[in-house]
C-alpha positions in Angstrom: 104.6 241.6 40.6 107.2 244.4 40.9 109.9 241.4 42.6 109.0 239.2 39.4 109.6 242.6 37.3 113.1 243.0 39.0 114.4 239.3 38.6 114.0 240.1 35.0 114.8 242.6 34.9 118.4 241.8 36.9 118.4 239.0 34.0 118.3 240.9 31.6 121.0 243.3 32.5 122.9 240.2 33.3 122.9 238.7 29.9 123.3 242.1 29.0 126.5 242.3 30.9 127.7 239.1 29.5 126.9 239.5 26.1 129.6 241.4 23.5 129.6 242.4 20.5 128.8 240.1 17.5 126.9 238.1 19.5 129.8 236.7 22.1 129.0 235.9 25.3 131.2 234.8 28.5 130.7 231.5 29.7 130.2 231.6 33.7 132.9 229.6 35.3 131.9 226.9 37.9 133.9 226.6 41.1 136.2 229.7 40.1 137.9 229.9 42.2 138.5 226.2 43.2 136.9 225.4 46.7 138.3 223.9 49.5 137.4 220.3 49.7 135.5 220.6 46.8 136.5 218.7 43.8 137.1 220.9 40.4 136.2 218.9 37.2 138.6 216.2 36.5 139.9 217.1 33.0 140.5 220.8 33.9 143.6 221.4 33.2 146.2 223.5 35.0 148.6 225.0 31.9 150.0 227.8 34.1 153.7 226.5 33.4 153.4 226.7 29.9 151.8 229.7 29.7 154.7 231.3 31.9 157.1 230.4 29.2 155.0 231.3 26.6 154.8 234.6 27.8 158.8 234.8 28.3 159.1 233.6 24.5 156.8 236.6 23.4 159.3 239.1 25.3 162.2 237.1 23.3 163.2 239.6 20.4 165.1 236.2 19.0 162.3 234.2 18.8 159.5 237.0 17.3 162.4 239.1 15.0 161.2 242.2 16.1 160.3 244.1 19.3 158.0 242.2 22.3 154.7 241.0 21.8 151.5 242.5 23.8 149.2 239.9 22.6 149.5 236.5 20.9 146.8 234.8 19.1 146.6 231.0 19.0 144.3 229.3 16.8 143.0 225.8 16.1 144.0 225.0 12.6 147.1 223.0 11.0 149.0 224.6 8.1 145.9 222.8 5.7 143.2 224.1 7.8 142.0 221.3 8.8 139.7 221.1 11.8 140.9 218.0 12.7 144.8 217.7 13.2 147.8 215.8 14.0 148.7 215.2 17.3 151.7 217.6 16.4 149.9 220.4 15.4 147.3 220.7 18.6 148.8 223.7 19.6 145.7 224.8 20.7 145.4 221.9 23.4 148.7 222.4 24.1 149.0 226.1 25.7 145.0 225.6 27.1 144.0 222.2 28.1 140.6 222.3 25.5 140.4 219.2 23.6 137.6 220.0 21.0 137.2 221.1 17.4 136.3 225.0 17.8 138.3 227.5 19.6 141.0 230.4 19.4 143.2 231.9 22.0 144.7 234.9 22.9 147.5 235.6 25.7 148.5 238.5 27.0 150.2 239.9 29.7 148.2 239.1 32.1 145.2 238.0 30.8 144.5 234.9 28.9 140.9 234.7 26.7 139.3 231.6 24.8 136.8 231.6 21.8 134.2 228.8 20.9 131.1 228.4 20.0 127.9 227.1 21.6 128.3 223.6 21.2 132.0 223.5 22.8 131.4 225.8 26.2 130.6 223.2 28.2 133.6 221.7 27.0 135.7 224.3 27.6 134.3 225.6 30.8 135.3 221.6 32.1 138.9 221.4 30.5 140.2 225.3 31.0 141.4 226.2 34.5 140.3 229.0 36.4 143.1 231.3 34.8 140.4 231.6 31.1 138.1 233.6 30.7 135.8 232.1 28.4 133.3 233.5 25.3 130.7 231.6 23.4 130.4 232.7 20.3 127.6 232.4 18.0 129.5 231.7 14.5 132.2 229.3 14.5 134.5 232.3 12.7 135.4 234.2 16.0 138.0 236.8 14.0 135.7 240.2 14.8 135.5 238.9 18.1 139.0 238.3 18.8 139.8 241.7 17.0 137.2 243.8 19.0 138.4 242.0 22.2 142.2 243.3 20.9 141.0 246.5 20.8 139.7 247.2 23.6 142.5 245.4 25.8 145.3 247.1 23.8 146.8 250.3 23.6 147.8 252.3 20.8 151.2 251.2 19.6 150.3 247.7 21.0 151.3 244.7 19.1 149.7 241.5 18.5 150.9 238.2 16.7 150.2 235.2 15.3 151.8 232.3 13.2 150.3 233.2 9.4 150.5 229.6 8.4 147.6 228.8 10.9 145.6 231.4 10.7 143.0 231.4 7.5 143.4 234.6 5.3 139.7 235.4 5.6 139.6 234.7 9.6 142.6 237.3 9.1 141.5 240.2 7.2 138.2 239.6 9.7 140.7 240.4 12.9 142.7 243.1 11.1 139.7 244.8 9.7 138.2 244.7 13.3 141.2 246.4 14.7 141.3 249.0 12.0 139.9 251.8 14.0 141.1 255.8 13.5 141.4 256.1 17.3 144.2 253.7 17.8 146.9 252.3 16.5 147.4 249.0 16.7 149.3 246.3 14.8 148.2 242.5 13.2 151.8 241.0 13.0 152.5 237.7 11.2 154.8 236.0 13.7 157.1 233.0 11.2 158.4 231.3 13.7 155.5 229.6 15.8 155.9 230.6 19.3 154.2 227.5 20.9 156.9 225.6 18.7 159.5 226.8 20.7 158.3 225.5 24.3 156.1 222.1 23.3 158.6 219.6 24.0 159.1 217.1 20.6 158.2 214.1 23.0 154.8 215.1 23.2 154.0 216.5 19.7 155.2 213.7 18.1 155.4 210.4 20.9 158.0 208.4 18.4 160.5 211.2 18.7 163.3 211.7 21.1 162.6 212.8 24.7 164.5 215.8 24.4 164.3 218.7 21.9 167.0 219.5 19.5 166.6 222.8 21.3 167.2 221.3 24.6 170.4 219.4 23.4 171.8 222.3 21.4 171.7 224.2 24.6 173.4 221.2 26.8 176.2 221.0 24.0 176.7 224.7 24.1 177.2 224.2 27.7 179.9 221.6 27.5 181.6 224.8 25.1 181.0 227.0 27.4 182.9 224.4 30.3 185.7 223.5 27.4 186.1 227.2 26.7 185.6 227.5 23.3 183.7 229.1 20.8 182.6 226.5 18.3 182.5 223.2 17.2 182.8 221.2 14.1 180.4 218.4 13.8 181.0 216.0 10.9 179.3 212.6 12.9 176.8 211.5 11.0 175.0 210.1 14.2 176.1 213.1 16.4 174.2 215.1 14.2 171.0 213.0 13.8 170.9 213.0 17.9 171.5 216.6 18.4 168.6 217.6 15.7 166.3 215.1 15.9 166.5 214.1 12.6 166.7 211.0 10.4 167.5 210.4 7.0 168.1 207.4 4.6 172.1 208.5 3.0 174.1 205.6 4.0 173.1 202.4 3.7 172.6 200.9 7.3 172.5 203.7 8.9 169.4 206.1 9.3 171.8 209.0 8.8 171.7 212.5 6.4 174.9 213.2 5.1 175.7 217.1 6.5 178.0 219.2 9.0 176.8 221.0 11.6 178.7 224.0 13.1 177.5 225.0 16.6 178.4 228.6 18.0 177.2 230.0 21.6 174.2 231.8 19.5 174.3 230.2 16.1 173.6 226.5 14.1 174.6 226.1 10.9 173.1 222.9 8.9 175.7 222.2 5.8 173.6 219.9 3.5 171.5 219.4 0.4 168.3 221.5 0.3 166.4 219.3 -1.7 166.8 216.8 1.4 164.9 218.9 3.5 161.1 218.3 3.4 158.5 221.1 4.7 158.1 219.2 7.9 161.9 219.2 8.6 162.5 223.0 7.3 159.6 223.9 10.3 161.3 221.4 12.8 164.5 223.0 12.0 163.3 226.6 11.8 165.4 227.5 8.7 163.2 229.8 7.1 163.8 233.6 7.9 164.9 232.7 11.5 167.7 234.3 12.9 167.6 233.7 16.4 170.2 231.0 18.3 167.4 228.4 18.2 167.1 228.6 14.2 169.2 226.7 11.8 171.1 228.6 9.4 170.7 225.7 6.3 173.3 225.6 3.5 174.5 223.6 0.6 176.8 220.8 1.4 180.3 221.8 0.1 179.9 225.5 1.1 181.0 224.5 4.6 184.6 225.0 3.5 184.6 228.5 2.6 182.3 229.4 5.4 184.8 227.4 7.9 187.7 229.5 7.2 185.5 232.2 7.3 183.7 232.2 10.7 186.6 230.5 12.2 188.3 234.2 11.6 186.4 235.5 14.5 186.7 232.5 16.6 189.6 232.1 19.5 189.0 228.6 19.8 187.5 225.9 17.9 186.8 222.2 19.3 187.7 219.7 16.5 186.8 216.2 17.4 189.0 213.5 18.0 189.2 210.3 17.7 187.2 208.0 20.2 186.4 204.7 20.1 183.7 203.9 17.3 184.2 207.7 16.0 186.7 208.9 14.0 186.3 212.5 14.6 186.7 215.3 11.9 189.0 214.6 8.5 191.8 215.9 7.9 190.8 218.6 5.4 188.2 220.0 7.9 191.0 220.0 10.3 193.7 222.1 8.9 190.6 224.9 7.0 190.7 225.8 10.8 193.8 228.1 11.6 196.8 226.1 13.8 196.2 228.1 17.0 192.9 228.3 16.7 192.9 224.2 16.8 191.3 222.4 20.2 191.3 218.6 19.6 189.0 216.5 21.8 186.7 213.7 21.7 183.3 215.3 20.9 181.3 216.0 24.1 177.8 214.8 22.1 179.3 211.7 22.4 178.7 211.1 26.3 175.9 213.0 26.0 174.3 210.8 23.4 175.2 207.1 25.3 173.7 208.4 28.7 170.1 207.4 27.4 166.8 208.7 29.0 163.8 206.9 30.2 162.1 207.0 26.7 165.2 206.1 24.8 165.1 203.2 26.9 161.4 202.4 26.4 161.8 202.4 22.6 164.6 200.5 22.5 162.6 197.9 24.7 159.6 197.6 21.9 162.7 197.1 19.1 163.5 194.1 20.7 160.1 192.8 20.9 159.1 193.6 17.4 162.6 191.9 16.3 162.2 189.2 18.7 158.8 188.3 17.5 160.0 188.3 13.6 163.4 186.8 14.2 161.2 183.9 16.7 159.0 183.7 12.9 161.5 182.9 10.8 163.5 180.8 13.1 160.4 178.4 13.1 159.7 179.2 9.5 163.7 178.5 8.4 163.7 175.1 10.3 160.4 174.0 8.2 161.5 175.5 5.0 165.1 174.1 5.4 163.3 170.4 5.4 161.6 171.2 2.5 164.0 172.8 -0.1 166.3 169.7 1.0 169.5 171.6 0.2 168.5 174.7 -2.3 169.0 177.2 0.6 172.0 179.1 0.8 173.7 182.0 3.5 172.7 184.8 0.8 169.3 183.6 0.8 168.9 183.2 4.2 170.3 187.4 3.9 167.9 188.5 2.0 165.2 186.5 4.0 166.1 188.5 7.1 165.3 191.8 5.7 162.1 190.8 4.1 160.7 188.9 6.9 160.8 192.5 8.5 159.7 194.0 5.8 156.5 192.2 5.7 155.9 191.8 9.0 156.8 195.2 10.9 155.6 198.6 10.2 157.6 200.3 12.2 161.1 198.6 10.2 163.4 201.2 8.9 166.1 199.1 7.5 169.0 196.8 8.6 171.3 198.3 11.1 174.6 196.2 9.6 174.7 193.7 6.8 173.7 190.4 7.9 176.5 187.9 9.2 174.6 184.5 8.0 177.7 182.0 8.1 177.5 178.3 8.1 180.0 175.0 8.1 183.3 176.1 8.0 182.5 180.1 7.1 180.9 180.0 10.9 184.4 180.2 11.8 185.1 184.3 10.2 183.7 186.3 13.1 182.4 188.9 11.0 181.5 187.0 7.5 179.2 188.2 5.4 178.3 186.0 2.4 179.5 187.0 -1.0 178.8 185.1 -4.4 182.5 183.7 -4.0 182.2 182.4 -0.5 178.1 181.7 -0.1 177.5 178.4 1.2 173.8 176.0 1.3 172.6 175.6 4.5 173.2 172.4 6.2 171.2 171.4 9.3 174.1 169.2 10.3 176.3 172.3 10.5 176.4 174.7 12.4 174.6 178.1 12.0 175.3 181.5 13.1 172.6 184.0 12.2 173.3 187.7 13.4 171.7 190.6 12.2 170.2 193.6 13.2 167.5 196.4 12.2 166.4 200.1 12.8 162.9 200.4 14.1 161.3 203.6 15.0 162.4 204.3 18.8 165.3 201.9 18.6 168.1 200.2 17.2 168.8 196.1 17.7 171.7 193.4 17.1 171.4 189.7 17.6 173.5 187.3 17.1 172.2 183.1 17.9 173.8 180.5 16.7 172.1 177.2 15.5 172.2 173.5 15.1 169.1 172.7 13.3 169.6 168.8 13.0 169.9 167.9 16.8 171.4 164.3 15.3 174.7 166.1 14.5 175.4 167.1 17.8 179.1 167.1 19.1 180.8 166.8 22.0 183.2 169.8 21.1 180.0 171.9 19.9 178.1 171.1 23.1 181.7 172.2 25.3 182.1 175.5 23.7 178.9 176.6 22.9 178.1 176.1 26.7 181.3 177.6 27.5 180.4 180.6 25.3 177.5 181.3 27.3 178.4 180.7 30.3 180.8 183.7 29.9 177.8 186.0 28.2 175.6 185.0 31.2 178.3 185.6 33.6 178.6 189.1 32.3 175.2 189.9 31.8 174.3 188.9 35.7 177.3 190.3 37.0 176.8 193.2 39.8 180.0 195.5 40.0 181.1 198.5 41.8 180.4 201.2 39.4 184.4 202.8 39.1 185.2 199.2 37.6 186.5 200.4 33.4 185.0 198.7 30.6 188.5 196.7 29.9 188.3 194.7 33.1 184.4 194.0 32.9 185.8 192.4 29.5 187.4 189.9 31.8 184.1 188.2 33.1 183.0 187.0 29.8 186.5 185.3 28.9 187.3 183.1 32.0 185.1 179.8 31.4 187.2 179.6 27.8 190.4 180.7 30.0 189.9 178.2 31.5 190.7 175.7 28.8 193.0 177.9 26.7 190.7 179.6 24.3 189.9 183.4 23.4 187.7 185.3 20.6 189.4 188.4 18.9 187.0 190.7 19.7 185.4 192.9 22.8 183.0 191.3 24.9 180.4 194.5 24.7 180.0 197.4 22.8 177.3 200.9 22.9 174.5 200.5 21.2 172.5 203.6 19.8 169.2 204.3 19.6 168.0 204.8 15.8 171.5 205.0 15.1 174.3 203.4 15.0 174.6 199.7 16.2 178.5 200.7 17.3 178.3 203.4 19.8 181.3 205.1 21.4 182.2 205.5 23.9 182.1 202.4 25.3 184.3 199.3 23.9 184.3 196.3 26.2 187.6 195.1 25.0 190.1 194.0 27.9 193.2 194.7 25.1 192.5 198.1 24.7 193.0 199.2 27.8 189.8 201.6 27.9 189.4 203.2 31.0 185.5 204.2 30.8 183.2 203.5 33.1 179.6 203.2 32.8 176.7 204.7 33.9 172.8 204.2 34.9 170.9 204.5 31.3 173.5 203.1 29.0 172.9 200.4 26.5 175.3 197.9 25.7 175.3 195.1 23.8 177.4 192.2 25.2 178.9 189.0 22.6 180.8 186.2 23.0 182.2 183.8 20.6 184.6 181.4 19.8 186.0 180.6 16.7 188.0 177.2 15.5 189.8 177.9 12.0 188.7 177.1 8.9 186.3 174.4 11.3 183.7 175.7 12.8 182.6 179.4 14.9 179.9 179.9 17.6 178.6 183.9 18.2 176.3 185.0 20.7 174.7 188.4 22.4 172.2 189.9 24.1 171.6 193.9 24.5 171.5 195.4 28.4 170.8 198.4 29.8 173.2 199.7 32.9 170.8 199.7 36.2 171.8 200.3 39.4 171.7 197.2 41.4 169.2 197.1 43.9 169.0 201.2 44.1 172.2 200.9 45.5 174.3 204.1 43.2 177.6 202.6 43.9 177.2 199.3 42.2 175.3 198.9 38.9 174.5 195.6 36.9 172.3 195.1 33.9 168.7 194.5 32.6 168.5 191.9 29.2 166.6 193.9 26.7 167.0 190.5 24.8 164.2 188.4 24.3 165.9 185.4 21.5 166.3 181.9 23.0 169.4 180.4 22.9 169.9 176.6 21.2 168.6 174.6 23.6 170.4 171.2 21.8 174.1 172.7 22.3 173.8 173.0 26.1 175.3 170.9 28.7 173.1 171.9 31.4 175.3 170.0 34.4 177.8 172.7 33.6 176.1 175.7 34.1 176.2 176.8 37.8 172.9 177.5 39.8 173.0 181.1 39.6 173.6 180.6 35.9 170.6 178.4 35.3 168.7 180.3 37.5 169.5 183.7 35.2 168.5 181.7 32.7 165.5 180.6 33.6 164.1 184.3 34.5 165.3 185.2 30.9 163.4 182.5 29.7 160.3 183.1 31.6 160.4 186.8 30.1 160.4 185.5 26.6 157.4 183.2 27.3 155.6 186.1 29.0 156.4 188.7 26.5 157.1 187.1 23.1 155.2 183.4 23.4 152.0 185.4 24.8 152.1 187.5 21.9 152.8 184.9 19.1 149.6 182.9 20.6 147.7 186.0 20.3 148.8 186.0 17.1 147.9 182.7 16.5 151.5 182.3 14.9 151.5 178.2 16.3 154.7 177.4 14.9 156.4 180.5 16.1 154.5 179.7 19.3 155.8 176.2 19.8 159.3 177.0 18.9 159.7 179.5 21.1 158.0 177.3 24.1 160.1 174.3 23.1 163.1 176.6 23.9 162.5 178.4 26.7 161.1 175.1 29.2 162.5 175.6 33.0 165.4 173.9 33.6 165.2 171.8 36.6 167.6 173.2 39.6 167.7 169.7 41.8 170.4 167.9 39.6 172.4 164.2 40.7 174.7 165.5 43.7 177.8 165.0 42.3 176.3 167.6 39.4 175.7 169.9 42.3 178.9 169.7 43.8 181.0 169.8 40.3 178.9 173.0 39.3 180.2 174.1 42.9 183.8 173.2 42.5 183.1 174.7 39.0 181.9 177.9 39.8 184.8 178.3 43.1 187.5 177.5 40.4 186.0 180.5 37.9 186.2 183.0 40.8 189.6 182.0 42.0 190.2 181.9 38.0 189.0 185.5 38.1 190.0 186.9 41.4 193.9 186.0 39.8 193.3 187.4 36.9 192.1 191.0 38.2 195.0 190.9 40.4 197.5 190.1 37.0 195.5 192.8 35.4 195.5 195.2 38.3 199.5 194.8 38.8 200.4 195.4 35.0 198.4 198.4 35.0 200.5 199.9 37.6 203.6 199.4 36.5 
């Protein structure tokens, strides 16, 4: 009797023990500390490294305006209130691993406390690590909690924080109420700038954003100051400052670009643009409101930027102006001289290396773009060869323009607009490299002409550009169509198999493409490759693939380049190709790189002499083929978009290796000619560029 008596007694006091004020109660935690060799629930999740930082932010008299935080408070909400939020705004999840509807946090120093109610402890005790102590609560407000927790943690003088915007007003007169008490002292702060904000990476609030914060490239450009030795720069790249920020906006017509300066100190940003631009999600992304630390943008109107440059520049001893580079023009001339003569540095802008060396998920989204264009541009191939039968002649190149852009329209969500005006050229306009159809010059398409469709578009996570040209009336096939147009790809495939050491410069990988039209006297006026950004701008410096240019760069694991060819016969006929790669290293070896198609467009199977490609050339482009059926055809049938489907497949069929012999051996003598062709060349090429 008296040993039943004491268990209950021991219960008692334990749930006693356990139990706080307002009915909270602390959840027991289950292997706590882990055990050897025993596993630990397999969605607990360890947030110690965040919590390290967070703790260094609330120390960061920058990033709170004021003097250190003791405490933090961290609640569940969204600026609405809604319990259920954005991905973006589970800040909540973020800092302590809990996953459900009902919780707030607090972190100290060295202790770190959850709230939640009945029906989310278990969850919580599963998805916390050992590091949280947990309370059950029995309302689902846990404010006089949280505030009678505060004060008894804190001593007088202590302060605590939170973001206001999160926080309901009633949830917060609740805590400060709580904490009211004549015995201490101790402050309810509201904290503007959201301290979880400023170490969540953007990449996994918002998965279609860049990989790296704008805080994380403002500090690497601040760097490449810091190594240039000066003390600002002038940013008027309309892309340079889209990359650096994050940010996208719809100014210019093909380019997803706001029109602004930037102005980039060792501890300030200034953002020179209209206001009324700036929506409530960009104004928090930005941190422009009451924010003063070197992570905050300083946002002004547009034109004040000339005042404030001679201004600031006054306590400045050296200021990087931008120069021109290839594909950027650097600063005007007016924002030149408002900067004081010795005062003047002149370089290329160091965002623009920093911007063409792209990460992992760069790459990734720029991948998807050239499915999602591949799939449309596969649509309304099929649909334009149908549709050209039909309209028997009533189809023109401005048409065919427009057709492009609303075929994306209606058939990819994730379209953000054309990336260059379309170049839709047929007959004799085929042979402008760069036409684009006007009422003076538009022309109805012929399928017994020749037809060079290249355009481009701006997806979410990537930018694309492709250029195929077409015969659509395999009748009116020519012997000189069939030489060139063969020739014209030999060269891009060349180039886009090519493995190279990786000191060779952009101007001699030029060289590659050109030699099978070397070969019989012909040339195109333009570079054989260009950068390529990534929601940006289809023309990316710094590379320019362009042997008469002489451009020394070299290129680098993670670039993205998109390599054409062409050829075009005056006032005759033009043939225009690409395809978009991405600079690998070749076989993991780091002194030679090569590239990876990102391409996924069949070429015009009617306008190629198959005895003249090589074996390592048909066998290139039979793997690029078999990736088009496996990605692109696979998804059309899923689709059940049939004559997509068979176009594609009708395109893309393996093309036999075993030819006749004397194929074999002409492709051999061929191919032996090209690289003596070549190996002469590169030593023309190397000679000149020494004397």
């Amino acid at each position: 009797m008296l040993e039943a008596k004491g268990r209950i007694l021991i219960t008692i006091l334990s749930i006693v023990l356990c139990q706080g004020e307002n009915g909270s109660e602390e959840v027991r935690r289950k292997l706590c500390p882990p055990m050897p060799n025993v596993k630990s629930p397999v969605n607990r999740q360890d947030t110690s490294s965040r919590i390290k930082k967070l703790r260094e932010t609330m120390h960061d008299v920058r990033s709170v305006q004021g003097p250190a935080l003791d405490a933090y408070i961290i609640s569940r909400y969204d600026e609405h209130m809604n319990e259920y939020v954005a991905d973006r705004d589970k800040r909540l999840e973020f800092i302590s691993g809990f996953t459900g509807g009902r919780g707030m946090a607090v972190v100290t120093k060295n202790k770190l406390i959850f709230w939640t109610d009945e029906v989310y402890s278990t969850q919580a005790e599963n998805e916390l690590s050992c590091n949280w102590t947990i309370y059950k609560t029995s309302s689902n407000s846990p404010g006089a909690v949280v505030g009678e927790w505060l004060v008894r943690e804190l001593q007088s003088g202590m302060r605590a924080g939170a973001d206001p915007k999160l926080v309901p007003n009633t949830e917060w007169e609740v805590i400060a109420r709580t904490m009211t008490v004549p015995s201490k002292s101790i402050l309810l702060l509201p904290i503007v700038n959201n301290l979880i904000d400023f170490i969540w990476p953007d990449e996994e609030r918002a998965p279609e954003s860049a990989s790296k914060t704008w805080r994380e490239k403002l500090n690497l450009t601040r760097e490449h100051l810091k190594m240039l030795d000066v003390d600002a720069i002038v940013i008027t790249s309309l892309s340079e400052i889209a990359w650096l920020l994050n940010i996208r906006g719809f100014d210019l017509p093909y380019g997803p670009f706001l029109k602004a300066y930037v102005i980039v100190t060792k501890d300030q940003l200034h953002l020179y643009t209209a206001a009324d631009k700036l929506d409530a999600t960009l104004h928090s992304h930005l941190y422009t409101n009451s924010c003063v630390s070197a992570y905050c943008t300083r946002l002004h109107e547009y034109d004040s930027i000339w005042n404030d440059l001679r201004k600031l520049s006054q306590h400045w001893k050296r200021v990087l102006l931008p120069s021109m580079s290839h594909f950027s023009a650097g600063v005007s001339r007016q924002i030149f001289t408002s900067v004081a003569l010795e005062k003047r540095k002149a370089l290329p802008s160091p965002i623009i290396t920093l911007m063409a060396e792209k990460n992992e998920k760069e790459r990734i989204g720029m991948r998807n773009a050239y499915i999602h264009d591949a799939i449309t541009l596969s649509n309304f191939s099929a649909y334009l060869e149908i549709e050209l039968e039909r309209t028997a002649g009533s189809l023109d190149e401005m048409a065919l323009a427009n057709l492009t852009y609303q075929t994306r329209v209606d058939n990819v969500p994730m379209f953000r607009g054309l990336s260059y005006p379309p170049v839709i050229a047929t007959g004799s306009n085929t042979a402008i490299p760069m036409y684009v159809p006007t009422n003076a010059t538009n022309k109805v398409i012929e399928g017994s002409n020749l037809l060079i469709i290249d355009s481009g578009a701006h997806y979410l996570g990537g930018t694309t550009s492709s250029a195929r040209t077409f015969l659509l009336e395999a009748t009116a096939v020519t012997d000189d169509y069939v030489n060139i147009y063969t020739r014209v790809l030999s060269g891009l495939i060349n180039l886009a198999r090519f493995s190279f050491p990786a000191h060779l410069t952009t101007s001699q990988l030029d060289i590659i493409a050109r030699t099978e039209l070397w070969e019989i006297g012909l040339d195109y006026p333009h570079g054989s490759g260009h950068g390529i950004g990534v929601f940006s701008n289809v023309y990316e410096s710094p590379v320019d693939m362009y042997y008469k240019n002489g451009q020394n760069t070299t290129l680098k694991v993670g670039y993205l380049i998109l390599l054409e060819s062409g050829y075009y016969k005056e006032d005759q006929y033009g043939i225009r190709l690409s395809c978009t790669v991405e600079v690998v290293y070749t076989n993991n070896s780091s002194g030679y790189l090569s590239f990876q198609p990102l391409s996924l467009l069949p070429f015009e199977h009617v306008l190629i002499n198959y005895t003249m490609l090589s074996i390592q050339q048909k066998i290139w482009l039979n793997e690029y083929n078999a990736r088009i059926r496996e990605i692109i055809g696979e998804d059309l049938k899923n689709r059940r978009e049939n004559n997509a489907f068979n176009w594609v497949f009708d395109r893309t069929k393996e093309i036999p290796l075993d030819n006749e012999e004397e194929e074999n051996s002409s492709s051999v003598l061929r191919a032996g000619s090209s690289l003596q062709f070549f190996i002469f060349v590169m030593f023309i090429f190397r000679f000149v560029a020494t004397v």
